[in-house]
C-alpha positions in Angstrom: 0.0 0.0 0.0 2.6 2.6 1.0 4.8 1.9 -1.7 1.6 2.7 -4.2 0.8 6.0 -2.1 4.4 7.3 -2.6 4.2 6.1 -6.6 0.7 8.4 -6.7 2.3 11.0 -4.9 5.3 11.0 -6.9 3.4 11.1 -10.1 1.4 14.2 -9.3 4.4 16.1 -8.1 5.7 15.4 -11.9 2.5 16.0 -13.9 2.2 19.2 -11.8 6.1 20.1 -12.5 5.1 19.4 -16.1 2.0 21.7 -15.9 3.7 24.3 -14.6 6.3 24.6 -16.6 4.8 24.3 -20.1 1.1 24.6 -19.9 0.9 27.2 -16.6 -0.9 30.9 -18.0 2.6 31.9 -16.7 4.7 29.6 -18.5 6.0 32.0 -21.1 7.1 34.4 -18.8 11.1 33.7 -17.9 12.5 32.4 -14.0 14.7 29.6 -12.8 12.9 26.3 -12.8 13.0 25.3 -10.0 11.2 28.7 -8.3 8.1 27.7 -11.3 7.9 24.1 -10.3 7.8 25.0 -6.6 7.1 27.4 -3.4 10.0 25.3 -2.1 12.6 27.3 -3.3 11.2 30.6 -2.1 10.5 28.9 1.5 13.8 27.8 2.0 15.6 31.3 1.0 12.9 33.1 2.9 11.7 30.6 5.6 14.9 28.6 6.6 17.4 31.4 6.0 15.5 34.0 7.0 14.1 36.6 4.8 16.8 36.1 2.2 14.9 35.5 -1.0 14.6 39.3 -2.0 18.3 39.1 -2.8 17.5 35.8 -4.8 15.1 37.7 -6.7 18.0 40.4 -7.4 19.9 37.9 -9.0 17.2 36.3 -11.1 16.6 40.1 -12.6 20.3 40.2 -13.5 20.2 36.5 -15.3 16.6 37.2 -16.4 15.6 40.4 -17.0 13.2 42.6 -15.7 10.3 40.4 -15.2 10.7 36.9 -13.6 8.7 34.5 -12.4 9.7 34.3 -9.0 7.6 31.1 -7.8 4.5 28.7 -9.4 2.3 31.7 -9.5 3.5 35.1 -8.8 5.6 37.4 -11.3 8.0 40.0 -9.9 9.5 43.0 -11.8 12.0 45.3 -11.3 11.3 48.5 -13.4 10.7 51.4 -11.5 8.6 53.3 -14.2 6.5 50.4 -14.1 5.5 50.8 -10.4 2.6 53.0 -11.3 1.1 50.3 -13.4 1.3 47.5 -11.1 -0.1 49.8 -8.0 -2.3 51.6 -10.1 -5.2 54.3 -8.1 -8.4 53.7 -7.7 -10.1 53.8 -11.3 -8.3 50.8 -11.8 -9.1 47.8 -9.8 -6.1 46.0 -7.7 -6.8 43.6 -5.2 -4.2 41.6 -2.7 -3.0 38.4 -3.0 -5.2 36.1 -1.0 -2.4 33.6 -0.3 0.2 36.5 0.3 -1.7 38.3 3.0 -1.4 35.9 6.2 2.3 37.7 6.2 0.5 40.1 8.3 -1.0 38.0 11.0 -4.5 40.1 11.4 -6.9 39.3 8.6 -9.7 41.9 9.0 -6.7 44.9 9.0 -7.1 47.0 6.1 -3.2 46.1 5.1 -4.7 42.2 4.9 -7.9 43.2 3.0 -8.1 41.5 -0.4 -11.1 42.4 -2.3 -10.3 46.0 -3.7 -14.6 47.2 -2.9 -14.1 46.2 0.9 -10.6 48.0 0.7 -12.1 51.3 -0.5 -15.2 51.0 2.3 -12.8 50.4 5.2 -10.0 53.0 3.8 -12.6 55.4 3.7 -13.9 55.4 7.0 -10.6 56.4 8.1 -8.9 58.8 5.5 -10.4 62.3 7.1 -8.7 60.9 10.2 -5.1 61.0 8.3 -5.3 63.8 5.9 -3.3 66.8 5.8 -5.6 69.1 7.8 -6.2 66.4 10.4 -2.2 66.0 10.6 -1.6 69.9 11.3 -4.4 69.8 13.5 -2.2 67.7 15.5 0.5 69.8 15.5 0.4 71.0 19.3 0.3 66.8 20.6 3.7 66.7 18.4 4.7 69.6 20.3 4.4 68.1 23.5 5.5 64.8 22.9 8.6 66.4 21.0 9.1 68.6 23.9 9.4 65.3 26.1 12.0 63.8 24.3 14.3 67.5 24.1 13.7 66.9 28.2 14.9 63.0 28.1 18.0 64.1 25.6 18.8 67.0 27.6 19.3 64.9 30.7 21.1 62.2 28.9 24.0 65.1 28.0 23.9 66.0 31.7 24.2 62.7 32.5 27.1 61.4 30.2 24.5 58.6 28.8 24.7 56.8 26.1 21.2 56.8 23.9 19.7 54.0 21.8 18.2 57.1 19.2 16.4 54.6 17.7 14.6 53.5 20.9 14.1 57.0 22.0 12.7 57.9 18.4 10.3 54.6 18.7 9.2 55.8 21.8 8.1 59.1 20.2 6.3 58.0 17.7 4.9 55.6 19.6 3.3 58.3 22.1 2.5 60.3 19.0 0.6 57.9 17.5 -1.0 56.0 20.3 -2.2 59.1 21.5 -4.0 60.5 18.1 -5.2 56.8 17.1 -6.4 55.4 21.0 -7.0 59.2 22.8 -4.4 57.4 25.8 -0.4 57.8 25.5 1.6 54.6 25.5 3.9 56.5 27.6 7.0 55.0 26.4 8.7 58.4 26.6 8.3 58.2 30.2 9.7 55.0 30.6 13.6 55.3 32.0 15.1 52.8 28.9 12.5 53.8 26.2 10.4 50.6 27.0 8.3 50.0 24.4 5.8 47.2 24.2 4.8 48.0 20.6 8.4 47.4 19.5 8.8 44.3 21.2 5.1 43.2 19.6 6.4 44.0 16.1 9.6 42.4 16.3 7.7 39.1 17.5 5.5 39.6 14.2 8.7 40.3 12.1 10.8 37.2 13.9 7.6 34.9 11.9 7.1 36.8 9.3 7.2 34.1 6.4 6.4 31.4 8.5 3.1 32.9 8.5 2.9 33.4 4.7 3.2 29.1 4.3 1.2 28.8 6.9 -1.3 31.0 7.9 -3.1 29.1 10.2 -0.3 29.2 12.6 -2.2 32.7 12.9 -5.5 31.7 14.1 -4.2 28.7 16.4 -1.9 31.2 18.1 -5.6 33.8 19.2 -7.5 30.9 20.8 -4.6 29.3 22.6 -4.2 30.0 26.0 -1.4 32.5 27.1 -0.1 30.6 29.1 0.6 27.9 26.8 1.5 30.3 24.0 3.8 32.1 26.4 5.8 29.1 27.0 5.7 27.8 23.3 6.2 31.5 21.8 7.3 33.8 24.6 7.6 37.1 22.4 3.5 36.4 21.2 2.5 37.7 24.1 3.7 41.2 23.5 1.3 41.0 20.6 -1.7 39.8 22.7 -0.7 42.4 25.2 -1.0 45.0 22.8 -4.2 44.0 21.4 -5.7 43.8 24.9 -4.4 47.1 24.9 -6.1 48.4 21.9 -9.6 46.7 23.5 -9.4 48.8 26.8 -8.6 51.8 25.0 -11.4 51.4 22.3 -13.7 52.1 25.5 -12.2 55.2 26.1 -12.7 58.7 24.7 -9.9 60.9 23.9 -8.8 63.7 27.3 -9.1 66.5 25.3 -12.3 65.7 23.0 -10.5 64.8 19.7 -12.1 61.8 17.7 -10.3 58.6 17.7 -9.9 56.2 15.2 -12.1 53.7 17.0 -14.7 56.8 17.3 -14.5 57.0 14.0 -14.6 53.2 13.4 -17.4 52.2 15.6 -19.4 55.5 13.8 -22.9 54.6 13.4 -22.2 55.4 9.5 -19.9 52.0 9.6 -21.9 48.8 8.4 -22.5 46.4 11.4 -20.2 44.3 10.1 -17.1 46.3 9.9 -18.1 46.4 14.0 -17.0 43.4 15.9 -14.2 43.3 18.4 -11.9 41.4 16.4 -11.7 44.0 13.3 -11.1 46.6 16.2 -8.1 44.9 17.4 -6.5 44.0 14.1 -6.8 47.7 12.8 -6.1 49.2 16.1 -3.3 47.0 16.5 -2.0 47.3 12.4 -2.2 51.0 12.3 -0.4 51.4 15.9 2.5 49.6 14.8 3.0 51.0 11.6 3.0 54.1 13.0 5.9 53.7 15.2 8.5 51.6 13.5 9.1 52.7 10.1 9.1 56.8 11.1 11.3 56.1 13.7 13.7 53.9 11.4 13.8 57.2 9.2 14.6 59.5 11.9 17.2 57.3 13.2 18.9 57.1 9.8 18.8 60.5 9.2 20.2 61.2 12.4 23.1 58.8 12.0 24.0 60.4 8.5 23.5 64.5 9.9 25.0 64.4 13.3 28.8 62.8 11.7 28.7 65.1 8.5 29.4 68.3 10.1 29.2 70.7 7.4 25.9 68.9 6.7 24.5 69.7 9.7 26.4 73.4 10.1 24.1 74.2 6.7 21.1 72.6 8.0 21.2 74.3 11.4 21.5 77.7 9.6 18.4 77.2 7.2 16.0 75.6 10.6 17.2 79.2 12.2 15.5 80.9 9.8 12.3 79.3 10.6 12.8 78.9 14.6 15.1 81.6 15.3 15.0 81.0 18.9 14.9 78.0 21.1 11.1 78.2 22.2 10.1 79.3 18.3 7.9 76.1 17.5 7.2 75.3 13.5 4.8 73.5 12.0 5.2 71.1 9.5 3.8 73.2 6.5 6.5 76.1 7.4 9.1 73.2 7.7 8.8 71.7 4.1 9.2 75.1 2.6 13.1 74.7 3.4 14.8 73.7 0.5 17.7 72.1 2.3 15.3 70.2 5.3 13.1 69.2 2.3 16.1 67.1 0.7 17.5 65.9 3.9 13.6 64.1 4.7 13.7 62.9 1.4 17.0 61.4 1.3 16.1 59.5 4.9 13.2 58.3 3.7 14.7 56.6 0.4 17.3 55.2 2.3 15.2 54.2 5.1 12.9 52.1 2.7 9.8 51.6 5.0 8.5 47.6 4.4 11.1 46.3 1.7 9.0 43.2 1.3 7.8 42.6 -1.8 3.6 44.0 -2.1 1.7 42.0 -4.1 -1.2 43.6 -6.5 -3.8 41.2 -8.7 -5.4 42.7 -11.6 -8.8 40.4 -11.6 -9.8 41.9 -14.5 -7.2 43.4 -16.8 -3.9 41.8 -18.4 -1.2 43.8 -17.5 1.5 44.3 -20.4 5.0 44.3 -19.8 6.7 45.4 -23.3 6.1 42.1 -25.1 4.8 40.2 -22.4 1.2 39.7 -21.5 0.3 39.2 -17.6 -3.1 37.4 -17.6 -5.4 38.4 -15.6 -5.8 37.3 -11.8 -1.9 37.0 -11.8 -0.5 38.2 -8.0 2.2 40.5 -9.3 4.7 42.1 -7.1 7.4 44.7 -6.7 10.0 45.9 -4.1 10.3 49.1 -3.1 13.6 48.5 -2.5 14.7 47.9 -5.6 13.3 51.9 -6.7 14.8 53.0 -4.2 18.3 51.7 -5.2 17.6 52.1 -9.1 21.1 53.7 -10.0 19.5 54.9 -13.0 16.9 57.2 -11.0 19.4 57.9 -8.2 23.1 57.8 -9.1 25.2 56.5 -6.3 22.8 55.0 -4.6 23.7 53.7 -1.6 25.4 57.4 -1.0 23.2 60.0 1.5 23.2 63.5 -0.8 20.4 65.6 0.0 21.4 68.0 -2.8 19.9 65.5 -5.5 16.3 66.5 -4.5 17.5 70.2 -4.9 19.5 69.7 -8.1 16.4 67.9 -9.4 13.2 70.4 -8.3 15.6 73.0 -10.2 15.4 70.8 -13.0 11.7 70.4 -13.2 12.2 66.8 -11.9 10.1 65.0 -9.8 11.8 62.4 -8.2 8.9 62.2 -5.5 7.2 59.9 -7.3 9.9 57.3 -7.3 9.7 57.6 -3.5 7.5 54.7 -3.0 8.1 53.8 1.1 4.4 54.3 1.7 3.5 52.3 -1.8 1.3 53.8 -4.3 -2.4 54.2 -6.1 -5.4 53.0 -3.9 -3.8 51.7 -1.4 -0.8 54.4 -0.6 0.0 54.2 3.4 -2.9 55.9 5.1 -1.0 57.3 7.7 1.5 59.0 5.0 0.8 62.8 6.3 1.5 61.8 9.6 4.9 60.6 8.8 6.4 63.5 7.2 4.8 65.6 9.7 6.8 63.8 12.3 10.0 63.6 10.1 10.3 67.5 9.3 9.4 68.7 13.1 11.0 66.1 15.3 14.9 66.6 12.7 14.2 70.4 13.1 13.6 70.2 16.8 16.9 67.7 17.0 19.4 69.7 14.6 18.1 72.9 16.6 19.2 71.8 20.1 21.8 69.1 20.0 24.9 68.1 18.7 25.0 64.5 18.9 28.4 61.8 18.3 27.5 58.1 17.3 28.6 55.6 20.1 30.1 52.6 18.8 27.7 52.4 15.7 29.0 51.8 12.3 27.0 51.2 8.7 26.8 47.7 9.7 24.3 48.5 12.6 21.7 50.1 9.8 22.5 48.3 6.7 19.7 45.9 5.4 20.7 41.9 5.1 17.4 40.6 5.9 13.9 41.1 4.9 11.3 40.2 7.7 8.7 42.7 6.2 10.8 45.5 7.4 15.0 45.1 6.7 17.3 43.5 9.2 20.7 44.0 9.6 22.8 40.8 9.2 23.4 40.7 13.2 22.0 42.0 16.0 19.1 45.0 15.7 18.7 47.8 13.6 20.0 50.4 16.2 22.1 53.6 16.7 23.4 54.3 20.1 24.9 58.2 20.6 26.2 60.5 23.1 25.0 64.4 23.3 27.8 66.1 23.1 26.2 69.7 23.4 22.9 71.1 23.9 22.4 74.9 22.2 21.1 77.7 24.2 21.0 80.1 21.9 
């Protein structure tokens, strides 16, 4: 018996090989073997060694060209003019990837929602909450929370501490966020080491980040297991569970100072019954939380390592942010901010280099076939793209991997507009909601920075940001994505 369950077996594996390579609606479109026969391939570079497969995809591009087949059913290409086609707006329908999405862990988030009609319902309930006037309405909560940090910083030169920037920077954000999002601080700024629970939740979500790709239901055993079991057979889990018990308590409150919160706006009696239940609170609370924190807080630690060691860099910055906060209690808000030329590139710059999620973001056209120069992409085909890979494009940005702020001046003399090739927060329909919020952050929280310190990094080299990994978000090759640093002086004038 076994020995004819192993012959069946064996013979569907190679009818199915067969299919796939010569009969497959992607057949004709060119990739290794091996990644079109099987998700094997792609589970062992991204599974087993740990988000490595992006850099397998980099070399299939260079055998290739610039669209490859990257596994049985999903086509990748690396052409950053194309990126507007893939991730197209809203007149053109794009849905997710139905088996790509369990990478997120919380299937009724609006970063996990496949069908592009339910996308649009749920995104607008909540884009008011993040557009531009709602951001600089915000303005005096990133005062404060800014106004923290100076405080912690300040103390920390007094001290003779050394300073994790990038925990102090997540601990911002985190405030920031929590606060406009939940109506309660996370208080992390407080906290004497920058504790933050939303950190430790993410990394746990990162650390089994493909694994829950393959197998999604990992997912849904982990929410009805016990803690107590789960927090012996996944410790870090529980910082997630914490988190969204946290996001529960504080969808029962109301903000201190009257503001509407996202769950005011999401339990709105406008918002279909549906869209309603406790577990869709918790996975959006939870989704929009996190992204809030990490990938700002990445950018402002990168463009902190890069300003604070190139001193005429930051001699020229310091002078233009004087003209707009000419004394240490002058407070600017972000539209005031981006009207400096110099600032403006520097934001930029951190942001390309920063990358946000460098995981590749799959779109399905259900309806149209997408054409690549020759190539037809039939419809239904999950297609995908990294933003990393535009970011890098030395075409687009010569010297790449170099930090020159003047590029973004050079080019709006030019009548460039390399903004659109900035693609951290994706594109078309589904461009990050909480995009405004970011740059508000980035352009207030550097000027606030270069405008009172003088910072040296504290045993921190390029190896401590640079990218090896890709869990969602990069990964250095060892150890944490991290800058420590010592203030060295603190302005008064």
């Amino acid at each position: 018996m076994l020995p004819l369950v192993l012959g069946v077996g064996f013979g569907f594996i190679v009818l199915r090989s067969f299919y796939r390579l010569f009969f497959h609606p992607l057949s004709h479109i060119p990739g290794p073997k091996l990644a079109a026969i099987s998700h094997a391939y792609e589970f062992y570079h991204d599974a087993i060694r740990k988000g490595m497969y992006i850099w397998e995809i980099e070399k299939m591009h260079e055998k290739y060209g610039p669209i490859v087949r990257i596994n049985p059913r999903e086509i990748h290409i690396k052409d950053s003019y194309f990126y507007d086609e893939v991730y197209a707006p809203a007149s053109r329908r794009r849905e997710k990837d139905p088996h790509f999405v369990g990478v997120f862990g919380f299937p009724t988030s609006m970063i996990a929602t496949v069908s592009h009609e339910l996308h649009r319902v749920r995104r607008g309930i909540l884009n008011n909450f993040f557009s531009k006037k709602s951001v600089l309405a915000l303005s005096s909560v990133m005062h404060e929370k800014e106004a923290k940090l100076i405080q912690r910083l300040e103390k920390a030169h007094y001290d003779d501490a050394v300073v994790r920037l990038d925990d102090a920077y997540a601990a911002l954000t985190a405030d920031i966020i929590s606060q406009y999002s939940w109506g309660v601080s996370s208080g992390f700024l407080d906290d004497e080491n920058f504790k933050n629970d939303i950190r430790e939740a993410l990394n746990e979500v990162s650390e089994f980040v493909h694994i829950n790709r393959f197998f999604p239901i990992l997912s849904a055993i982990m929410r009805v297991m016990p803690r107590w079991l789960l927090a012996q057979i996944r410790p870090g889990a529980t910082a997630v569970l914490d988190m969204q018990d946290m996001v529960t308590r504080s969808s029962a409150h109301k903000s201190g100072d009257g503001r509407q919160t996202i769950f005011d706006a999401l339990t709105d009696d406008s918002v279909p019954p549906q869209e309603k239940s406790a577990r869709r609170l918790e996975d959006e609370g939870f989704i929009l939380v996190v992204a809030g924190t990490e990938t700002t807080a990445r950018t402002l630690t990168l463009a902190s390592y890069y300003i604070f060691q190139n001193k005429p860099l930051l001699q020229k910055l310091r002078d233009e942010i004087r003209t707009a906060m000419p004394n240490l209690t002058s407070e600017a808000s972000w539209s005031e901010l981006e009207q400096l030329p110099y600032l403006n590139g520097v934001v930029l710059e951190s942001v390309r280099l920063s990358y946000g999620p460098i995981f590749r973001s799959t779109r399905v056209a259900p309806t149209e076939s997408l054409k690549y120069k020759d190539l037809v992409i039939p419809p239904g085909s999950p297609v995908s793209m990294s933003g990393y890979f535009v970011h890098m494009d030395p075409h687009i940005f010569p010297e790449p991997e170099s930090f020159k702020p003047e590029r973004w001046i050079e080019a709006a003399k030019n009548g460039e507009h390399l903004n659109k090739f900035i693609v951290s927060f994706s594109r078309g329909s589904r461009i990050c909601l909480g995009m405004n919020l970011a740059y508000a952050e980035l352009f207030m929280t550097l000027a606030s920075m270069i405008r009172r310190f003088d910072i040296e990094l504290y045993e921190t080299g390029p190896d401590n940001i640079r990218i090896d990994h890709e869990m969602g978000i990069g990964q250095p090759k060892e150890g944490e994505f991290s800058v420590r640093a010592k203030i060295t002086n603190v302005i008064t004038e």
